[in-house]
C-alpha positions as CSV (number, residue, x, y, z in Angstrom):
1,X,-97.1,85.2,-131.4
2,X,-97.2,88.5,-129.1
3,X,-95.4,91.8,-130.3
4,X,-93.1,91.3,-127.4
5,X,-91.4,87.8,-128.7
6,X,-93.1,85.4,-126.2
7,X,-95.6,82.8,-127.4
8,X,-99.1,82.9,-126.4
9,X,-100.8,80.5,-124.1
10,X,-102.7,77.4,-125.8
11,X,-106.3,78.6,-126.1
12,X,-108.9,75.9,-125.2
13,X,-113.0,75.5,-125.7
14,X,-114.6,74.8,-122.5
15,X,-118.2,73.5,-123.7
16,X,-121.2,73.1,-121.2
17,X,-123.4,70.3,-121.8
18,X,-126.2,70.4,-119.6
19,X,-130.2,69.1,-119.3
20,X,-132.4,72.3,-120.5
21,X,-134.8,73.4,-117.6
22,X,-138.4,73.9,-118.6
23,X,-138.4,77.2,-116.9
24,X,-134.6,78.1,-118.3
25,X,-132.4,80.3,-116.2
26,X,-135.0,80.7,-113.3
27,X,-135.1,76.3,-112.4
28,X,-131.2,76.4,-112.2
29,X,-131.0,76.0,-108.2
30,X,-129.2,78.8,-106.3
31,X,-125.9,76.8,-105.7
32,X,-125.4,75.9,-108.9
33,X,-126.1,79.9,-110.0
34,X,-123.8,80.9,-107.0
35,X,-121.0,78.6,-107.8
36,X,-120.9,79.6,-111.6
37,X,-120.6,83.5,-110.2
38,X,-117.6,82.2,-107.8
39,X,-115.7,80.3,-110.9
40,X,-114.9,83.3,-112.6
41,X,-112.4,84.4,-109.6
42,X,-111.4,80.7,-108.7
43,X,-110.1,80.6,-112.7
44,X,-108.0,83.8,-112.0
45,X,-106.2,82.8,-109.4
46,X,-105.2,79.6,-111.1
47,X,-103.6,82.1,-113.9
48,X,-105.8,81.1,-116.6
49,X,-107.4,84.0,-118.6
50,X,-110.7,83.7,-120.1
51,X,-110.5,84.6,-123.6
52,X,-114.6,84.7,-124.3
53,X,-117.6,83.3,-122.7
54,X,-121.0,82.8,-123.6
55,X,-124.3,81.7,-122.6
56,X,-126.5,80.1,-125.4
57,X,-130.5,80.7,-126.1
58,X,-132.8,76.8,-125.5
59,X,-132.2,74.9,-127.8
60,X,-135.8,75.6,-128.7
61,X,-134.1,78.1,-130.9
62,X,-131.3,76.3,-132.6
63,X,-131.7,75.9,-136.2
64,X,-129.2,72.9,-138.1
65,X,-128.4,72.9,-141.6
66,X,-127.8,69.6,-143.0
67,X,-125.9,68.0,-146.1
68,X,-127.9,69.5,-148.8
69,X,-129.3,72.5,-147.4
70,X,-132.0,71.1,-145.1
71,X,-132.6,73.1,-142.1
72,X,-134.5,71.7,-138.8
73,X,-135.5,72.4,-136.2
74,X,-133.4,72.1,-132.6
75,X,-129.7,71.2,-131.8
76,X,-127.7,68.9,-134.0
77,X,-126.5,66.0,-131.3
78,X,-129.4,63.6,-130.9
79,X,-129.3,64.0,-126.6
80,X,-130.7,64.9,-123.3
81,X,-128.0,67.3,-122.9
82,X,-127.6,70.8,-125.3
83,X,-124.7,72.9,-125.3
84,X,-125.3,75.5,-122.5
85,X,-122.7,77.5,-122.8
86,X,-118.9,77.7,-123.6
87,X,-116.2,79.8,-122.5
88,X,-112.5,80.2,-124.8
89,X,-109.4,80.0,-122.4
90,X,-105.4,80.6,-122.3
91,X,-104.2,78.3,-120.1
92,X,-101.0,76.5,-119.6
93,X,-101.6,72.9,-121.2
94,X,-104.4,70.6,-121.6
95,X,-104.3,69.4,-118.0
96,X,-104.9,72.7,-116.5
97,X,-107.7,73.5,-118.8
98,X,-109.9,70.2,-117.3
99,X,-108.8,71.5,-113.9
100,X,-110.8,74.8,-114.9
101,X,-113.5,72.7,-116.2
102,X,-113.6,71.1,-112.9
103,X,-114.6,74.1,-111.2
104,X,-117.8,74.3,-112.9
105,X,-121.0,73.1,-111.0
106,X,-122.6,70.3,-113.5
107,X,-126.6,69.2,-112.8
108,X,-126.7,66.4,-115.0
109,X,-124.5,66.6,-118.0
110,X,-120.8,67.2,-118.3
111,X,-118.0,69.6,-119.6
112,X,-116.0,69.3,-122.8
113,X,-112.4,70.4,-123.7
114,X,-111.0,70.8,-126.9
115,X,-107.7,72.7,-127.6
116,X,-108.4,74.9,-130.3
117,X,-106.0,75.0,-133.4
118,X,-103.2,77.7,-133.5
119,X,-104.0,79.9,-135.6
């Protein structure tokens, strides 16, 4: 709840599941790199605010700690695809959080949304 009475928006993950590039940032082609600069502003004037966003390090990095304390190496899901990225966004209802995750250029992998639980 807001100081002012009204209810806050739903809040919703956004996550970016995507093939890693051997070269990282520099292989992404310069569409794909424009259209994620333009998103921002499309998602605005669709009212939605973006809570948080994030870019992740290769999964080259990711660490997972499994039942019993084991830690390997690299991401948890056993895929072509890592998590990318993921913004957090207030948006109307679930249907106008996938419309945001429309706008987002995909390569080869694909865009999850999960409401997040009110807190």
């Amino acid at each position: 709840m807001t100081g002012t009475g009204e209810r806050a928006m739903p809040q919703y993950a956004i996550l970016i599941y995507e093939q890693e590039t051997p070269g990282g940032v520099a292989d992404i082609p310069p569409e794909v790199m424009e259209a994620n600069l333009r998103a921002g502003e499309l998602i605005a004037a669709m009212g939605v605010r973006v809570v948080h966003e994030q870019a992740l390090e290769p999964s080259t990095r990711t660490r997972t700690v499994r039942k019993g304390g084991l830690v390997t190496d690299g991401p948890f899901l056993e895929s072509k695809e890592v998590i990318a990225g993921f913004f957090v966004v207030e948006a109307a209802d679930l249907d106008q959080a996938v419309e945001v995750a429309r706008l987002l250029p995909i390569m080869a992998g694909a865009v999850e949304v999960r409401p997040l639980l009110d807190a």
